[in-house]
VOZAZA-289814 format. One record per atom (N, C-alpha, C): x, y, z. Coordinates in pm, whole numbers, plus 50000, padded with zeros to 5 digits. Layout:
N
XYZ...
This chain:
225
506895034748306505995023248293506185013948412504985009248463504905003348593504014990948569505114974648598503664966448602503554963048721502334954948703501454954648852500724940548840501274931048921501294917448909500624911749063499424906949069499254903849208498904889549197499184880049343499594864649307498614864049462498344851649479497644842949545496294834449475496024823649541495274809649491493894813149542493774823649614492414829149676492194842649612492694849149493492014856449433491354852849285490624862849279489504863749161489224878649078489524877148968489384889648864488044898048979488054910448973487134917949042485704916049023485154915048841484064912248805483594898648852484424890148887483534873748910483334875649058482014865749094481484863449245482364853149323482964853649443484134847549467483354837649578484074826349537483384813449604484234807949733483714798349830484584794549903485774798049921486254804549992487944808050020488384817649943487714821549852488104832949734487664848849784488634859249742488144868149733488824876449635487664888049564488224899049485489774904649461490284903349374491664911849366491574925649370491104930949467491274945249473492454956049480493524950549459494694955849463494924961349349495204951149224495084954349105494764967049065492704972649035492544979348988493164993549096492654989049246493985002449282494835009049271495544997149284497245005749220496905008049078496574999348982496435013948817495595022048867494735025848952494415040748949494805049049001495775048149084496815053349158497695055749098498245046749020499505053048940499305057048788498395059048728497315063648671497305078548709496865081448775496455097248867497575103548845499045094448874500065097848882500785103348792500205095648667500645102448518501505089448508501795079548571502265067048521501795054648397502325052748321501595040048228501525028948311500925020248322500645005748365500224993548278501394983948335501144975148257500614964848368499534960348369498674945948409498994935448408499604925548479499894912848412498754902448479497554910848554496954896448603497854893448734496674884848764497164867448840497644860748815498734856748948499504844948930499044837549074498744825249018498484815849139500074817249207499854808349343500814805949408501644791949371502534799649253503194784549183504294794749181505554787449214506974805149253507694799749121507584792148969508024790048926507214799348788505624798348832504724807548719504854819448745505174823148896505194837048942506824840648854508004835048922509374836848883509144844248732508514837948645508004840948489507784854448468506514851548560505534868148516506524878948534507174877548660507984887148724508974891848611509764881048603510794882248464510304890948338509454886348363508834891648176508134908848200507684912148321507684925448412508784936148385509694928148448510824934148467511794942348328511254929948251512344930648141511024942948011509994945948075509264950647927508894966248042509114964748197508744982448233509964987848334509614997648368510795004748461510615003448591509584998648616509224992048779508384982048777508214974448893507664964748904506824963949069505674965649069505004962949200504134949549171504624939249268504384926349312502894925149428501714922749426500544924149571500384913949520501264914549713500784899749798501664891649816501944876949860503064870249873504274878949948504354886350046505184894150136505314889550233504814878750287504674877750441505584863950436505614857550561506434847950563505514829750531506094825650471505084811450474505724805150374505204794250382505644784650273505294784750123504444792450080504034798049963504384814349896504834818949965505444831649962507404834449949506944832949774508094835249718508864846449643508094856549695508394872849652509544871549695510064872549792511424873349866512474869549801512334855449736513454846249690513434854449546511814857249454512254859249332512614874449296512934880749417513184895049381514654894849410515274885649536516294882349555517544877249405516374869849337517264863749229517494873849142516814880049104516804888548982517804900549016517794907049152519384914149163519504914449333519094923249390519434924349534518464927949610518514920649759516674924449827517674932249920516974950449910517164954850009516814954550130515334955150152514484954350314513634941550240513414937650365511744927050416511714933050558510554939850525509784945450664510194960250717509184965250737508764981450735508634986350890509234991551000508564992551108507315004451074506735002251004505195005750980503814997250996502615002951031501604995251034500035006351020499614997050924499534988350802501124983950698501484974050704502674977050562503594969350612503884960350751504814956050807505814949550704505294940050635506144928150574506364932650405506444947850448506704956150265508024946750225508654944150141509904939550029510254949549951511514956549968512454966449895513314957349778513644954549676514474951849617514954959949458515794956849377516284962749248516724952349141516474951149020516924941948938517844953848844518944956348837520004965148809519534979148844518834986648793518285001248840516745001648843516054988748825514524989448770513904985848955513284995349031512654989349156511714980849158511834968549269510944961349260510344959849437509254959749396508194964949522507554953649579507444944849657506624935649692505624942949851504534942649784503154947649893502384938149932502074941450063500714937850163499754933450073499294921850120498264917549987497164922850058496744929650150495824935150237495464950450175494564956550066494064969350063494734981850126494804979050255494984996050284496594992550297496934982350351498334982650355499114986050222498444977250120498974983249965499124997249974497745004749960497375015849944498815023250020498865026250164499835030550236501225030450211501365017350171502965018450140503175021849960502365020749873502285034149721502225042549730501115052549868501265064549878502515070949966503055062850023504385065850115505405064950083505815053350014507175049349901506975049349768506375038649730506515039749609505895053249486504865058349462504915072549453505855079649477506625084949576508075091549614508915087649541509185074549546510455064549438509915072549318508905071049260508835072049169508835086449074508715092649172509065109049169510725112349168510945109249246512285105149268513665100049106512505090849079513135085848944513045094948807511605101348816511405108248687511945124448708511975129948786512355138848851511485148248904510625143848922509315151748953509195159949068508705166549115508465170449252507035174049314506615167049415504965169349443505325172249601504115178449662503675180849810502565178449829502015172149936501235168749996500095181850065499435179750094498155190150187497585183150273498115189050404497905185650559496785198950623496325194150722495405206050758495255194550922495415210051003495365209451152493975201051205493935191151252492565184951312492985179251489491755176751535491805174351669491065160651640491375149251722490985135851723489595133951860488285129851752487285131151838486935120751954488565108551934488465101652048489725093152080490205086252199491355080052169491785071952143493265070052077493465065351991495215054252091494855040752017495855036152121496965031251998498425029252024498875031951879500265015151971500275003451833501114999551851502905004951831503345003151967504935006551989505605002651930506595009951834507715005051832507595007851658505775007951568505805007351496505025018351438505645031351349504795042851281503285036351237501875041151292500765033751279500145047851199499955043951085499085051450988497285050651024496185062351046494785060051009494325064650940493325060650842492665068150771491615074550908491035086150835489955093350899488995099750788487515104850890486675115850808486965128450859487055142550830486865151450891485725160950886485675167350993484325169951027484525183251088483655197451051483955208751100482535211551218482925213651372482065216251446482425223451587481895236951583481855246651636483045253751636483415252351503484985263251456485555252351484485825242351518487195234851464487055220251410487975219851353488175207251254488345192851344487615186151291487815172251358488045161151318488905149551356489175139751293489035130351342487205117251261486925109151318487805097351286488555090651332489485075651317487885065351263488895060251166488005047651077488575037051140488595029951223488645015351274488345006751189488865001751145488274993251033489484984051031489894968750940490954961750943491484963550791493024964650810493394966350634493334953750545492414945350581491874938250456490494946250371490344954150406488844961850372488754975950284488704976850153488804986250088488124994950142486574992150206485545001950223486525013750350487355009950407488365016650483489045032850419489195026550318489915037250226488335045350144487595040050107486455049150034485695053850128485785055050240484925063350333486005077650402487275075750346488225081950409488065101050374488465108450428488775124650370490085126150390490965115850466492515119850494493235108650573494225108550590494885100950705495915105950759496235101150892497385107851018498365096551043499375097051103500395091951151500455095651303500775084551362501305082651522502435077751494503715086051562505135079551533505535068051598506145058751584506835049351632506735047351773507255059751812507875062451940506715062152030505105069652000504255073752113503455061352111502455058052212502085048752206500545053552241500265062152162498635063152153498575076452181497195082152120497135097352170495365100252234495215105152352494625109452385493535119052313491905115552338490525127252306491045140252276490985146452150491095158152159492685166652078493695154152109494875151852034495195161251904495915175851935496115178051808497265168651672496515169651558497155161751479497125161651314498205164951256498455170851106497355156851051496405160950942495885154850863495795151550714496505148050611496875144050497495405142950433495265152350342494465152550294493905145950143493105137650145492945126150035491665128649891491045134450000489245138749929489875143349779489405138949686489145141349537490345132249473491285123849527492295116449438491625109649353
């Protein structure tokens, strides 16, 4: 059992029209369908404005009724962003910050053996770091074992990759004149439509700093989740 608690003063249940400064909580219904798919139960707790004393609550009451806890949003650094402190209190913060991107300012922590996850309040960054860690953790915990399906593609243009940090893309693929191709979605990870136009996504490691037209490159295959 997994709850799934997302906090900021600029979201809005998905069904309402979001006004000035507001936008959709799209995180939410994501991750339950993601961990959902997964064969996970989910528990919902809603929104929590940015009050670290209403949040501290929800969290608590999370913690204490499932076996994990994923937190979207409040990860980054600021004066309203109290994931850090309240995952800190409850037992021990392993990481703040991922050399990954999308996902930089992920939060690792544990409240005795129960993981607690604080995510990118940004769509694809969520998305990326559930399908990369948390999924695994969570396999990991029940004892499960899954593999992935990669398939060989060539990149139909180039691609420039920040240093220093593993840069995840979604892509479409596309079969033309016998070989497989993989168009890069440019898009920014505040933008779900990023992820629903996708057939897969690739990794550029840390280390390279962009890959050249034509680039062979393993493709993670997504189409039908």
């Amino acid at each position: 059992t997994v709850g799934v608690i997302s906090t900021g003063d600029e979201l809005v249940p998905p069904h309402v029209t979001p006004g000035p400064g507001q936008v959709r909580d799209v995180n939410s219904p994501m991750l339950e369908a993601m961990l959902q798919a997964h064969g996970v139960k989910v528990v919902n707790y809603g929104i929590v404005v940015d009050d670290e004393a209403l949040l501290d609550a929800k969290v608590r009451q999370a913690v204490s009724q499932c076996d994990a806890v994923l937190l979207s949003g409040g990860s980054s650094v600021g004066v309203k962003d109290a994931a850090c402190r309240i995952i800190e209190s409850l037992g021990s913060l392993l990481l703040h910050g991922i050399a990954i991107k999308p996902g930089k300012p992920t939060i690792l922590g544990k409240a005795g053996s129960k993981p607690l996850v604080g995510l990118p309040g940004h769509p694809v960054a969520a998305y990326f770091i559930t399908k990369l860690f948390v999924l695994p953790l969570l396999n990991r915990l029940s004892g499960r074992q899954e593999s992935s399906y990669t398939v060989t593609a060539r990149t139909t243009q180039s691609i420039s990759a920040n240093h220093g940090r593993a840069q995840y893309h979604c892509c479409r693929l596309e079969y033309r004149n016998g070989s497989l191709w993989a168009h890069p979605i440019r898009s920014k990870s505040g933008l779900i439509t990023t992820l629903a136009g996708a057939d897969g996504y690739f990794c550029i490691s840390r280390d390279c700093e962009g890959l050249p037209q034509g680039a062979e490159i393993q493709v993670t295959v997504t189409t039908g989740e």
